[in-house]
ZADREN-497245 format. One record per atom (N, C-alpha, C): residue in one letter; x, y negated, z. Coordinates in steps of 0.2 Angstrom, whole numbers, plus 5000, padded with zeros to 4 digits. Each point is the difference from the previous one (the first is absolute). Layout:
aXYZ/...
This chain:
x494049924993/x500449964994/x500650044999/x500250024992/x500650035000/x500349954997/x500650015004/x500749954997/x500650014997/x500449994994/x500550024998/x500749965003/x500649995001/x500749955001/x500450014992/x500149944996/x500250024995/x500749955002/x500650015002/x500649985000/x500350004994/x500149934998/x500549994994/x500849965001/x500450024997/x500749994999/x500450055000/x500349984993/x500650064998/x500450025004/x500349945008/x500450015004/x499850065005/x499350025001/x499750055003/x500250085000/x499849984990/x500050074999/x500850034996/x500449945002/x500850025001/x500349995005/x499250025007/x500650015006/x500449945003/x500149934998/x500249965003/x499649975005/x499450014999/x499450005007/x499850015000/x499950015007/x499550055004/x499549985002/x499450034996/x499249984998/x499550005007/x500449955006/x499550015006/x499449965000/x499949974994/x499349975000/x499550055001/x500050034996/x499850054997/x499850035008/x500450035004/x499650035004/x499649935006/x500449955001/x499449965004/x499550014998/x499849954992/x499549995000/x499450094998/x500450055000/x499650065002/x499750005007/x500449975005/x499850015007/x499549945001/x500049944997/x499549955001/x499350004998/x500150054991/x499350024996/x499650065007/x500650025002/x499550075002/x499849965006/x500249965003/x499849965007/x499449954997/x499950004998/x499349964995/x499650034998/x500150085002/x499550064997/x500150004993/x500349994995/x500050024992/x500950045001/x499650064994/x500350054999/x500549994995/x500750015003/x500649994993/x500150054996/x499850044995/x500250054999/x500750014997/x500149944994/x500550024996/x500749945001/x500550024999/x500449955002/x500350024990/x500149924998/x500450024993/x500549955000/x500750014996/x500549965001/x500050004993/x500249944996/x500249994993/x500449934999/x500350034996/x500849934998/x499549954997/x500749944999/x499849974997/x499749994991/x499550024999/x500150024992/x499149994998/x499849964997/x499449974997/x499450085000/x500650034994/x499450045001/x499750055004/x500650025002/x500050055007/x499649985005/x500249935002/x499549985004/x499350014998/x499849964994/x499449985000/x499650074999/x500250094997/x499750055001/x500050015007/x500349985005/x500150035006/x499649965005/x499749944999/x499549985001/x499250014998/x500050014993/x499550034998/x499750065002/x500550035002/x500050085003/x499749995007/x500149975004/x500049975008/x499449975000/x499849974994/x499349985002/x499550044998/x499950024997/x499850094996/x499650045007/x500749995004/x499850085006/x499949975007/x500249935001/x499949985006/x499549914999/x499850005004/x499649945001/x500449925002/x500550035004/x500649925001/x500450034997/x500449954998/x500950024997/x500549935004/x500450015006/x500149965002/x500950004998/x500249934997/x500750024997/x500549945001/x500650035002/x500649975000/x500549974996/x500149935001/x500650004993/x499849974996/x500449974996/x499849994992/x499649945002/x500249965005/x499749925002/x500649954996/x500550024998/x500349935000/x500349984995/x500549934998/x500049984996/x500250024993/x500450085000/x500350014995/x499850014995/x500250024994/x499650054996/x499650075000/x500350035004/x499850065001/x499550015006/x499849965003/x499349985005/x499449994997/x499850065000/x499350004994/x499550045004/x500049995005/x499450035001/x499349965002/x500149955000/x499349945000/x499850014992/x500450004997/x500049994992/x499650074998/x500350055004/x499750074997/x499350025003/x499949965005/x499450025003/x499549974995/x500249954998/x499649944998/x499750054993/x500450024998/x499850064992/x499650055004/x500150035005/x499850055001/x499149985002/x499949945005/x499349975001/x499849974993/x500350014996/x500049934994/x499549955002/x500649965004/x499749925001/x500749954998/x500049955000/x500349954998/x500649985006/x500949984999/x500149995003/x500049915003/x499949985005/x499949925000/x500349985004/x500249945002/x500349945004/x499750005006/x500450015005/x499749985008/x500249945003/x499749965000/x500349915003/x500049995005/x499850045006/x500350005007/x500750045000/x500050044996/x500750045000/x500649964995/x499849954997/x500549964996/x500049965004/x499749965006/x500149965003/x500650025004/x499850055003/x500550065006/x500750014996/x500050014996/x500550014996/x500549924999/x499649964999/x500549935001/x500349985005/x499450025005/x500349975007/x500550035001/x500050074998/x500850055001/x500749995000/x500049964993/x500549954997/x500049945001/x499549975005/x500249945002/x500149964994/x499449994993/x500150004995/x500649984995/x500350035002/x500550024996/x500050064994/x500550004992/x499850034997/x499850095004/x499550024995/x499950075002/x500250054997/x500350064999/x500450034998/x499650044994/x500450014996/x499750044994/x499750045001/x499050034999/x499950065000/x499650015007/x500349935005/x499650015006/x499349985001/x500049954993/x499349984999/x499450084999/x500250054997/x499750064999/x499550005007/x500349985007/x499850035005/x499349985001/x499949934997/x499349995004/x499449974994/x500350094993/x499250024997/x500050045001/x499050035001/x499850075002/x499550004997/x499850085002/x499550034995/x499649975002/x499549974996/x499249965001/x499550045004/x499949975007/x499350025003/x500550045009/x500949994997/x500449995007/x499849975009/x500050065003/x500349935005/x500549995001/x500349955001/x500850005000/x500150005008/x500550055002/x500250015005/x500749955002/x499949955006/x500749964999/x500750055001/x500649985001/x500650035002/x500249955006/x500050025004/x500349955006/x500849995001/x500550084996/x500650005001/x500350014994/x499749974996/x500250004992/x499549944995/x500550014992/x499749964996/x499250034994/x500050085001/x499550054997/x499550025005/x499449964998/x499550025003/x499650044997/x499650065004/x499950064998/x499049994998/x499850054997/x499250004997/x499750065002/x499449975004/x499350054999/x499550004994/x499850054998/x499650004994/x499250065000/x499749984999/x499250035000/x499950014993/x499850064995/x499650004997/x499450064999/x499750015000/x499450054997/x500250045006/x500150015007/x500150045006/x500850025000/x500349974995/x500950015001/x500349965002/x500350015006/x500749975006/x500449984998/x500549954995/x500650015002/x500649935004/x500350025003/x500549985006/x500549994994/x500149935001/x501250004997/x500349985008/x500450025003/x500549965003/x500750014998/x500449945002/x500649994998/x500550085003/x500650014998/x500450054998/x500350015008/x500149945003/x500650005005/x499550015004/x500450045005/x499550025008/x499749955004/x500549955001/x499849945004/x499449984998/x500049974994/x499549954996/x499450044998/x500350094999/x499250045000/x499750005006/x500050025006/x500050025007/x499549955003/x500549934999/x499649955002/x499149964997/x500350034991/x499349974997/x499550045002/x500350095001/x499450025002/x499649995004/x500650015007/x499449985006/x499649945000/x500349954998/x499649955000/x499749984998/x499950014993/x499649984994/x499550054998/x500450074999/x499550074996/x499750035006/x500149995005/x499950055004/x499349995004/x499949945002/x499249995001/x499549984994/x500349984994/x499650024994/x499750064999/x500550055002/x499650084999/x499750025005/x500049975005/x499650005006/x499449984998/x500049944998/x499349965000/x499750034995/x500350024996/x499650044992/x499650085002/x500450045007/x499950054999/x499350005005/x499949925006/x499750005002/x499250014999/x500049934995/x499749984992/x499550064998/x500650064999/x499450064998/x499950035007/x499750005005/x499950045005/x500550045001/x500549995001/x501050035002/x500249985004/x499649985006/x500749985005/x500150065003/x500750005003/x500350045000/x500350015007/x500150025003/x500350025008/x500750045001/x500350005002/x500550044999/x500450005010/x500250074999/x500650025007/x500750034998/x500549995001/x500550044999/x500350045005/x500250065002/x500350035004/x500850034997/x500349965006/x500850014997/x500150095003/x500450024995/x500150104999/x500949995002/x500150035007/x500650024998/x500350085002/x500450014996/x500150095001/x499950034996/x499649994994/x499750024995/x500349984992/x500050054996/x500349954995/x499249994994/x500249964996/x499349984996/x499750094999/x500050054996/x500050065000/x499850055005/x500249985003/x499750055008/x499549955002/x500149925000/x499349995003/x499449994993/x500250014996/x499450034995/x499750055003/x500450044998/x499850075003/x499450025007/x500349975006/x499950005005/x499449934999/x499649994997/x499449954999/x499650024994/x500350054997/x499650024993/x499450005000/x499550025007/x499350014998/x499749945002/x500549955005/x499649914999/x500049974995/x500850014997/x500249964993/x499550034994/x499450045002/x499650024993/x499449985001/x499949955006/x499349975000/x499949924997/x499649984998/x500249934996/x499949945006/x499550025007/x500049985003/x500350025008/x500549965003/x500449944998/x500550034996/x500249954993/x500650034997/x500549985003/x500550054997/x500650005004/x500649994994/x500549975003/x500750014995/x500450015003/x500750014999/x500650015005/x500649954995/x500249965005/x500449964997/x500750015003/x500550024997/x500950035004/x500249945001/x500249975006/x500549965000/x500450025005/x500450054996/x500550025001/x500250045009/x499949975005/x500250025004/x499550015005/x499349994998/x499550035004/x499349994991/x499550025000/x499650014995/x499349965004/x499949954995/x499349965000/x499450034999/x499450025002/x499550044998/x499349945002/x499749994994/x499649945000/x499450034996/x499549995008/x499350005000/x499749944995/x499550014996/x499549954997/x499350034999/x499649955003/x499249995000/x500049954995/x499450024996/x499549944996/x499550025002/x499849935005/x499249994998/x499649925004/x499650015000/x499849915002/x499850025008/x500150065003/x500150015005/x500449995008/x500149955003/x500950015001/x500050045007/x499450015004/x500050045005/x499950074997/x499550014996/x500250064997/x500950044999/x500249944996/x500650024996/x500550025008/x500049955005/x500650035006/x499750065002/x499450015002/x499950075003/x500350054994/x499750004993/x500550054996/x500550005000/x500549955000/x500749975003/x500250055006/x499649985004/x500250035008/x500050074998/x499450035000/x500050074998/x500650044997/x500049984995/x500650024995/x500850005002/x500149935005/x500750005004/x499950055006/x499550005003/x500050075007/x500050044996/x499850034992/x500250074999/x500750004999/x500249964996/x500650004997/x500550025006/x499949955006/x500450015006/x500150085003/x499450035001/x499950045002/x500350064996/x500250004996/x500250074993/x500749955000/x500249955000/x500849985001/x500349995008/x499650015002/x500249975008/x500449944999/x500750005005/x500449945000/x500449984993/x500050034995/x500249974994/x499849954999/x499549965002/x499649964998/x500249945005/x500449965000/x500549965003/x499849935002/x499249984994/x499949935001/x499549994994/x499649945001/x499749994997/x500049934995/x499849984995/x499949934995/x500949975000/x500149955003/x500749975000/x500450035006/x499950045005/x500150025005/x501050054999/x500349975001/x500950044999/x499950055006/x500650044998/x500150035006/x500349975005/x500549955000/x500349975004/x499449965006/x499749974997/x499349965002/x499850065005/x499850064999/x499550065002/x500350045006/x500749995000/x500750015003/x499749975008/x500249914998/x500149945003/x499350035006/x499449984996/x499650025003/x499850065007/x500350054998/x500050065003/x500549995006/x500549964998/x500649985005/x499749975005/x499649954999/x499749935004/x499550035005/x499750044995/x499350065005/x500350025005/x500650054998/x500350055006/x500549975005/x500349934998/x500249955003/x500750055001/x500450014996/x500450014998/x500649984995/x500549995002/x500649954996/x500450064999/x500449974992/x500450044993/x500549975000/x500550045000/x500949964995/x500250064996/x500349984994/x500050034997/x500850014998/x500450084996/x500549994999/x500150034994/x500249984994/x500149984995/x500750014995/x500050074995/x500650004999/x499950004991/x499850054998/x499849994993/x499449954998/x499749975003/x499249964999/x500449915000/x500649995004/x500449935002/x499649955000/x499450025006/x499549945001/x499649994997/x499750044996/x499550004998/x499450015002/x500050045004/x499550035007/x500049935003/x500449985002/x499849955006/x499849944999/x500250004992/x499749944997/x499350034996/x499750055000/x499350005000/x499750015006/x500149995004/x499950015007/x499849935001/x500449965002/x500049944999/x499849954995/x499750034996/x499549954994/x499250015002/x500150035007/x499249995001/x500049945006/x499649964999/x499949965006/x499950035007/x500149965005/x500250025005/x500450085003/x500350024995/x500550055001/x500649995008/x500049935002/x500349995009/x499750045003/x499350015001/x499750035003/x500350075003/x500250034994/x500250095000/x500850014999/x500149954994/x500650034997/x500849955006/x500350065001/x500549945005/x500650014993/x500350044996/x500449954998/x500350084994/x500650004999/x500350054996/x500650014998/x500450055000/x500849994998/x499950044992/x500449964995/x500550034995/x500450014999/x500050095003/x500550035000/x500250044996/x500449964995/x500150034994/x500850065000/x500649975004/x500450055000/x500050025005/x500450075003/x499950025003/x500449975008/x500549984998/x500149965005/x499449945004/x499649994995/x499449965003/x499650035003/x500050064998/x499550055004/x500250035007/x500650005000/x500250035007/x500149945003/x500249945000/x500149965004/x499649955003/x499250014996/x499549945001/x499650045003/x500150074997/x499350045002/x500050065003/x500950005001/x499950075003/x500050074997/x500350004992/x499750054997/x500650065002/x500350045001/x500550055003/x500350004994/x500949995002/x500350034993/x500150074998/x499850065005/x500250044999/x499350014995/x499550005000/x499350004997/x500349984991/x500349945000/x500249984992/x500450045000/x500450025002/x500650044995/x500050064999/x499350035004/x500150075000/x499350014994/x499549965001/x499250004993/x500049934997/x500549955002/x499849954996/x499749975001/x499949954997/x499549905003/x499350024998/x500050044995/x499350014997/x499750095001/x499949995005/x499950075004/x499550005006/x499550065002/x499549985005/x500449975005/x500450035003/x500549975007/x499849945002/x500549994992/x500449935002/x499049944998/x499650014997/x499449965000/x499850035006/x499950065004/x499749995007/x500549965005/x500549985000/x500649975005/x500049914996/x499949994994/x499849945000/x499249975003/x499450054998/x499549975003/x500050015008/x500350025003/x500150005009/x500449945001/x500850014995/x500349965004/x499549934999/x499949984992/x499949925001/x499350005005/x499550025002/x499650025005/x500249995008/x500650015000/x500350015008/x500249915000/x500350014994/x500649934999/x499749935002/x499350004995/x499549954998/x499649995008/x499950075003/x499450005005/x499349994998/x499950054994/x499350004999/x499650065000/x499550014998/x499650065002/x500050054995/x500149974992/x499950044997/x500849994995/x500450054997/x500750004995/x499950014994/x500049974993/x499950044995/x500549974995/x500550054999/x500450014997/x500150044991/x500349974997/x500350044994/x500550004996/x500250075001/x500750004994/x499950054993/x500249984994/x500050034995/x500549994997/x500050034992/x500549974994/x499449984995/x500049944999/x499649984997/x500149994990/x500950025001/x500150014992/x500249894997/x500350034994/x499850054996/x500750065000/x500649985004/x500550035002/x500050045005/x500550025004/x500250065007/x499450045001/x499850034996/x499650085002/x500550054998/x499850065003/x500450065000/x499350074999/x500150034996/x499750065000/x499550035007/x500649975005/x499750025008/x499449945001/x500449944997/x499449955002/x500149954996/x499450004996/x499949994992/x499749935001/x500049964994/x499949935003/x499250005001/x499949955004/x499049995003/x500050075006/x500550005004/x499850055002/x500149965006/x499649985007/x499549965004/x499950035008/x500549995005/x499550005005/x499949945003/x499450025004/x499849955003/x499750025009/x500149965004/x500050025007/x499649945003/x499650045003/x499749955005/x500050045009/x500349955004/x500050025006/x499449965005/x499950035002/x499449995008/x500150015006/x499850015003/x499850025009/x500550045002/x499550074997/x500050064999/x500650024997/x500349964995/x500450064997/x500249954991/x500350044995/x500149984993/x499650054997/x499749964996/x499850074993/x500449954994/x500150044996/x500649994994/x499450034991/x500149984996/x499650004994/x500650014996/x500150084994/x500349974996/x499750004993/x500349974995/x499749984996/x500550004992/x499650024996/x500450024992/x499749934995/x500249955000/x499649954995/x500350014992/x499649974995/x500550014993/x499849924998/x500549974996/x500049934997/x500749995001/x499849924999/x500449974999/x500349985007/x500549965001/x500249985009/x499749965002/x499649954996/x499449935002/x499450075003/x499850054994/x499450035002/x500350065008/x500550025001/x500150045005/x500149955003/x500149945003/x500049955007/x499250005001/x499649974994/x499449985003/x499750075003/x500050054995/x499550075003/x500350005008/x500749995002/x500250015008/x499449995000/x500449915001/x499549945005/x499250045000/x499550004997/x499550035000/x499950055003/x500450055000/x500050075003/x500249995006/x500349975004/x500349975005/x499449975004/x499649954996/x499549975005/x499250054999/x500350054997/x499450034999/x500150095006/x500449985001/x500350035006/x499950015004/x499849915004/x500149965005/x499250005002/x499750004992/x499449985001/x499450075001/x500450074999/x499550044999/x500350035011/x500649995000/x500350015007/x499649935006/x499649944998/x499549985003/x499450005001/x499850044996/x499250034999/x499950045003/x500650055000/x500150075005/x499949995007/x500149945002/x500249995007/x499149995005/x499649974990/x499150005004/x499650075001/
């Protein structure tokens, strides 16, 4: 099944926000086996919409669309569908009821009655976090999805309301569907294209690559009414994968890294602290969002000024004032010292400038080390990230326990 995302509102395509529905619900159609191919954004304006839906149903089989739910006058997209199916728009009496209880009947606000008529032969999907409740529509083998504008209220209808409908429809035709995800990290989307080109060209199992940012989603799907069949091909396909990626491949369906981390620690029966200079807890606090993380993790210092750093953890001041806080040195001398300090088995440390200020020519912002000490010794990792300073913290954190975790595996 191919699917188009038609995103409406003016405020989109003037840049006042940021169209993230648009990639969810990409990540959900494709996690459902249907193909998104097109994404289109159009303002608010009757005609424009209504060619840009005409065009969308033309090329793709669902047209699933945002916006244009609510009471004002320029919410016209039930109205525009309505032309486009040409069916009738009509009254929905459970959603008028929904609608009074909202106001605890009291008057209701001009224009908010618009919300609950739809185009004739609608399911009406409720709103659980709002007054605009969204439509499914069937005609002559055309899809179309409305969900409301705002993320919250979209996010929520879909899981809950669309998202087993398309499940049960695609069942319906002989489509169930099976699906495995394997988390990618070290790879940008690009190179792991590349590096999978000749799996990514067989229909069976398709593959997509979805970027979230700081490691890449690559998700298997099977169709068939087989479901032993489908994990053998499943299987097959992540040993190959594996084996042409080695340990880039970090985890599997829901599995994080810190999770994969955690694990590895419990196995080796070894315990972490960690020391923390441009990341300020944010390591530890992923660390820590896995349940039973007592097990492994004893604890952490934020050693953000330098004075913190020589004095919790031992970092030498001769080391900062001759390379700096953010220097191999001074990241192998923080992951020993908090290691010795802590009394645990394993240290991992980082310091960076994470921006968007204090870089210098010599050390440009995102510029990243990171040190993990052991037994044996300190290895040190450096590292050039580019973004924003939310996006250089997180890739540490990542890079940090992806460190940890590839310096675990080594030990089998």
């Amino acid at each position: 099944m191919i699917a188009e995302i038609v995103s409406t509102g003016t405020e989109i395509l003037l840049g006042k926000t940021l169209n993230t529905s648009a990639f969810y619900l990409t990540g959900q159609l494709t996690g459902l086996g249907i193909e998104v191919r097109y994404h289109t954004t159009v303002g608010d304006h009757k005609e424009r919409l209504f060619n840009a839906i005409r065009e969308a149903f033309n090329r793709s089989q669902m047209v699933v669309l945002t916006g244009g739910l609510g009471p004002t006058a320029d919410d016209l997209t039930k109205e525009i569908i309505a032309e486009v199916f040409k069916v009738q728009m009509s009254l929905d009496v459970d959603s008028l009821s929904s609608l009074k209880d909202f106001y605890q009947n009291k008057e209701i606000p001009p224009g908010t009655l618009r919300q609950v008529f739809f185009p004739e032969g609608s399911i009406v999907l409720p709103n659980d976090f709002g007054t605009a409740p969204g439509v499914m529509l069937e005609k002559e083998g055309k899809f179309c999805i409305i969900l409301p504008g705002p993320p919250t209220e979209m996010k929520q209808m879909f899981d809950k309301y669309v998202a087993p409908r398309l499940q049960a429809i695609l069942e319906n035709n002989g489509q169930k569907m099976f699906a495995r995800v394997l988390k990618i990290f070290g790879l940008s989307e690009s190179e792991l294209e590349q590096e999978l080109l000749d799996f990514m060209q067989k229909e069976t199992p398709s593959m997509a690559l979805l970027d979230k940012h700081t490691y890449i989603d690559l998700r298997l799907t099977v169709r068939t009414t087989d479901e032993k069949q489908a994990n053998e091909i499943l299987t097959r396909a992540e040993l190959a994968i594996r084996e042409r990626l080695g340990n880039k491949v970090f985890g599997v369906d829901e599995e994080s890294h810190s999770l994969v981390v955690g694990r590895l620690l419990r196995q080796h029966k070894l315990t972490l602290a960690t020391a923390e200079s441009c990341t300020g807890g944010l390591l530890g606090g992923m660390i820590t969002a896995e349940a039973g993380s007592s097990d492994y993790y004893l604890g952490g210092v934020i050693s953000y000024a330098d004075k913190v750093k020589q004095d919790l953890i031992g970092v030498n001041n001769s080391s900062l004032i001759s390379r700096g806080a953010v220097s191999e040195i001074v990241a192998r001398e923080m992951a020993e010292g908090v290691r010795k300090r802590l009394g645990s088995d394993l240290g991992l440390a980082t310091t960076g400038i994470a921006g968007p200020g204090g870089g210098t020519p010599a050390k440009p912002v995102g510029l990243v080390y990171i040190g993990l000490a052991h037994p044996k010794g300190v290895l040190v990792e450096k590292k050039q990230f580019s973004g924003n300073r939310e996006s250089v913290r997180n890739m540490t954190v990542e890079s940090a326990l992806n460190m940890l975790r590839v310096y675990l595996l080594e030990l089998d």
